[in-house]
N, C-alpha and C positions, 0 to 999 in steps of 0.2 A: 238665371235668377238675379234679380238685383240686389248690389251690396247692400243689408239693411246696417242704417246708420244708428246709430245711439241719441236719445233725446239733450237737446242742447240744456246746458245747466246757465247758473250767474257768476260771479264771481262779486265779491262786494271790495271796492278797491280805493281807499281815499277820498269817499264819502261818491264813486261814482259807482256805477252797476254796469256789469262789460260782460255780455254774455260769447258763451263759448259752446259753440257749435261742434255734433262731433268730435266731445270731450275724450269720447275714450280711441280714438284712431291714434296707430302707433306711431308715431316718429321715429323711434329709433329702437329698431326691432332688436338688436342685440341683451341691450339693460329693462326694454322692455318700456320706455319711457313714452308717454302719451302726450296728445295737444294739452290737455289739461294738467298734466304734470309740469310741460313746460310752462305753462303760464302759470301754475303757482312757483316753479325757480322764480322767476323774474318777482316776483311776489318778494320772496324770503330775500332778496337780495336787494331791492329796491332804491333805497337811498345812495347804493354803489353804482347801479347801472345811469340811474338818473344825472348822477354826478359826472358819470361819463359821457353821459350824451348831450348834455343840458343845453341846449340854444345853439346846437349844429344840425346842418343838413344831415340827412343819416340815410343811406341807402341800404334798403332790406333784401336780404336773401330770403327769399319766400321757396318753402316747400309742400305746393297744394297736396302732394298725396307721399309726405315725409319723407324719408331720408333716401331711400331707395329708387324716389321719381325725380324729376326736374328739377334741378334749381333757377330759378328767375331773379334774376338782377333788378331789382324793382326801384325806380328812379323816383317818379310818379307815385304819392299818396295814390294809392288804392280807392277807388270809385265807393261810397256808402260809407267815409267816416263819421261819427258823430260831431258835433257843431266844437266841442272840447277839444278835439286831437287840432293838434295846432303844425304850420306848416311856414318855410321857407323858399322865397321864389327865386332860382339860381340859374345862373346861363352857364351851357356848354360851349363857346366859342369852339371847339376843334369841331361840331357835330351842327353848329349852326342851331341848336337845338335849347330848349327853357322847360325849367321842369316845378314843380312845387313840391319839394319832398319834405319828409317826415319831418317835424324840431319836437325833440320831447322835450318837456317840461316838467310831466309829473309822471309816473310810474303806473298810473291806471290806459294812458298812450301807448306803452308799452306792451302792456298787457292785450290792449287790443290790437296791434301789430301783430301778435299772437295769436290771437283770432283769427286774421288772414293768412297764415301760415308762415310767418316770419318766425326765423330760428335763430339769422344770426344778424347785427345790429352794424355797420359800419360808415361811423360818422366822418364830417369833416376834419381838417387840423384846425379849423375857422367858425366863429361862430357868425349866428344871422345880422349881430349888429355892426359886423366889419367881414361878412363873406371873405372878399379880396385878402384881408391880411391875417394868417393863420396867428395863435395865441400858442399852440401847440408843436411842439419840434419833437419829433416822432423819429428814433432809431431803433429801428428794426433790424435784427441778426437775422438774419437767413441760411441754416447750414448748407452747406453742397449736399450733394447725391450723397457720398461717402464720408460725410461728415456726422459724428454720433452727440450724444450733448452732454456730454462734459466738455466737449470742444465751445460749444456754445456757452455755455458757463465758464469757462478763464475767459473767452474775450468779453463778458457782461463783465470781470474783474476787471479789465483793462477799460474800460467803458466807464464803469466807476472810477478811477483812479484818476481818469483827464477830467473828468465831472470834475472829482473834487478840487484838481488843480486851480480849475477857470474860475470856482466857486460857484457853480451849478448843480441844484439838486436834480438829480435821477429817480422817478418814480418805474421801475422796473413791474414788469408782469410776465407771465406768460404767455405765447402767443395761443395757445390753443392746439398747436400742432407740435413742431420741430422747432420750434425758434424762441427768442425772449424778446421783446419790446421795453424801450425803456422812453418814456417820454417829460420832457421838460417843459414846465410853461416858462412861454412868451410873453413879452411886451406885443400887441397889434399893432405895430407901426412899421414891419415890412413887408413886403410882395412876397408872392411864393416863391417867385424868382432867386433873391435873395434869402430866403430861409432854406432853400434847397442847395443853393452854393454853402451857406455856412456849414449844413449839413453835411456836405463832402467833404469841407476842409477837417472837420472834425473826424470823419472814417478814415480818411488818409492820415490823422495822426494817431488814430487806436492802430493802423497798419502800420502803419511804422514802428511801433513798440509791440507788435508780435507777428510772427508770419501765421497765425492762427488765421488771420484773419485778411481780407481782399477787400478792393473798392475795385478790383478789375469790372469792367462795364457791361462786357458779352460776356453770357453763362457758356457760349462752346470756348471760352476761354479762360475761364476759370480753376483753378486746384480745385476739384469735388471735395476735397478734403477739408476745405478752409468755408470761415465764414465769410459770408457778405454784406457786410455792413453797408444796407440798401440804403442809402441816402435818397434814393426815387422818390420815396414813399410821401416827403414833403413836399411835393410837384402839385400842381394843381389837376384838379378830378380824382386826384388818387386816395383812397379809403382801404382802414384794416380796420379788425375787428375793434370795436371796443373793450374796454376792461368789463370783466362779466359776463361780456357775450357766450352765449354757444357756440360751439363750433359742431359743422357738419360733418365729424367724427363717430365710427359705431358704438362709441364709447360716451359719449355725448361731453366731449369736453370741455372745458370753458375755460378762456382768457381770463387767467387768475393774479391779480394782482401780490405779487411778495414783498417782505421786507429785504434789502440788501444784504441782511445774514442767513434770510431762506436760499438765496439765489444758488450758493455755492454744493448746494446738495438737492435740489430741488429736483420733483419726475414730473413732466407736466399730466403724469396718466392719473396723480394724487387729484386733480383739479378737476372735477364732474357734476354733473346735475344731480347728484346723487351727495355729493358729498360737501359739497361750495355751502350749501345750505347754513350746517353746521359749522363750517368754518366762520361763517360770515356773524353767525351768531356770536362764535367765541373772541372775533378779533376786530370783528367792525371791519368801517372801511378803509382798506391801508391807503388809499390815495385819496383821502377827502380832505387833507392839506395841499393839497396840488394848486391852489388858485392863490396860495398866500407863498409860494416861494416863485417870484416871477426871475429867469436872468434873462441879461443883456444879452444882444449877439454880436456886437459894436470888436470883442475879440475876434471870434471866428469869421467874422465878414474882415476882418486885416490879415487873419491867416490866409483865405479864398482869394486876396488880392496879391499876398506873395507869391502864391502857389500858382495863379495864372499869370503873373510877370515873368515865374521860371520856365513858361509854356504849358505847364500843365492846367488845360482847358476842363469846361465841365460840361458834358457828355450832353446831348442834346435829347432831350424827353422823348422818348417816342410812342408815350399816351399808354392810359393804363392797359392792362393786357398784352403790351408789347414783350 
């Protein structure tokens, strides 16, 4: 017998109408969460998610039959968007390849990404009016295998601390899983190239002020124990979650934005579809000053050139997925 589907309902979103098909199908069979639930989170959070994604490519993790089936890396706007969902035209040079992916704008976009079974959101470091030169410097902790997260939280302390030195503000969050993200804006007026060097020089000086923490390059060479201050992540083609996103957790967790005095006690198991909602109500969005504290990288591009005059090179990309 065939699966009988549930009738498609509307959704009324910023003065557009975004219907949702197979409102009650589960995504995430543990909390019980449905397409329809996900797309009202995205709803109750709005002006945070928008803010994160605002005029970048954004590449969706699409789950046609939720959490339990395939995930699709979805490059390509999805076939039947409405004439409103708006899009950015970006080239693959490793793939020879061009794609027109997602730019959201406004939060009813969003909402219909949802629609097509998008859970989780992951934009560029760049926006559509300067692709080439990211605005966003992305440090991502990564714990080892045996690394637990309090370890991850002292080295986001250490992370903080060189911040404050350089006079760089740090918009810190959750990654959604095991790790913390803290991202700074840019000026767009370097290459990836160079945002990903200054990147490094930066995780080699949080490694040098605690062995918590590694820039070693191969994970078969790594302390499991320690973090990895991934400096890849600024590379080009490369995409993490956004703030607010979901994550493909049975828990249905979301990339939750902190303040620097949550960070030190913080579970990321606190941050859910279930629970962001309210929070978001109580504290607003904690990164929606992120566009008015811009730093230089004019520093840590003179750290990257000491650092490679001592021989120490910077590790040659070997494309996302590597």
């Amino acid at each position: 017998m065939a699966k009988q589907s549930t009738p498609a309902t509307e959704l009324e979103v910023d003065g557009r109408t975004v219907r949702i098909s197979n409102p009650d199908r589960v995504y995430f069979p543990e909390p019980g969460i449905t397409k329809l639930d996900l797309a009202r989170y995205y709803v109750s959070v709005g002006g945070g998610i928008v803010n994160a994604l605002r005029e970048r490519p954004c590449m969706m993790h699409r789950f046609p039959d939720g959490l339990t089936g395939e995930r699709v890396h979805q490059k390509r706007l999805p076939r039947g968007a409405p004439d409103w969902v708006e899009t950015v035209h970006v080239t693959f040079p490793r793939w020879n390849r061009t794609a027109d992916e997602l730019c959201v704008t406004e939060v009813a976009q969003v909402v219909w990404a949802v629609q097509m079974s998008c859970v989780e959101f992951h934009p560029w470091n760049s926006r559509r009016g300067h692709v080439e030169q990211p605005d966003e410097w992305r440090i991502d902790l990564d714990p080892g295998e045996d690394c637990d997260f309090a370890t991850v939280r002292r080295v986001a302390g250490v992370v903080r601390e060189v911040l404050a030195e350089l006079g760089a503000v740090g918009w810190p969050k959750t990654t959604g899983s095991r790790g913390i993200h803290v991202y700074v804006r840019i000026p767009p007026t370097h290459g990836f190239g160079d945002v990903r060097r200054a990147a490094l020089a930066f995780a080699r000086e949080v490694e040098r002020r605690t062995d918590e923490a590694t820039t070693v390059w191969w994970r078969k060479d790594r302390d499991p124990r320690a973090v990895f201050v991934d400096f890849n992540q600024n590379a080009r083609d490369h995409t993490i979650a956004a703030a607010y996103s979901v994550r493909a957790t049975p828990d249905a967790r979301v990339s939750a934005p902190l303040t620097w005095d949550e960070v030190g006690d913080c579970d990321p198991a606190d941050f859910t579809v279930l629970t962001m909602p309210g929070r978001y109500a109580t504290v607003g969005d904690l990164h929606a000053g992120i566009d008015e504290a811009v730093f230089d990288l004019g520093t840590l591009l003179a750290w990257a050139e000491r650092d490679e005059a001592e021989g120490r090179a910077t590790p040659e990309d070997p494309g996302p997925g590597a």
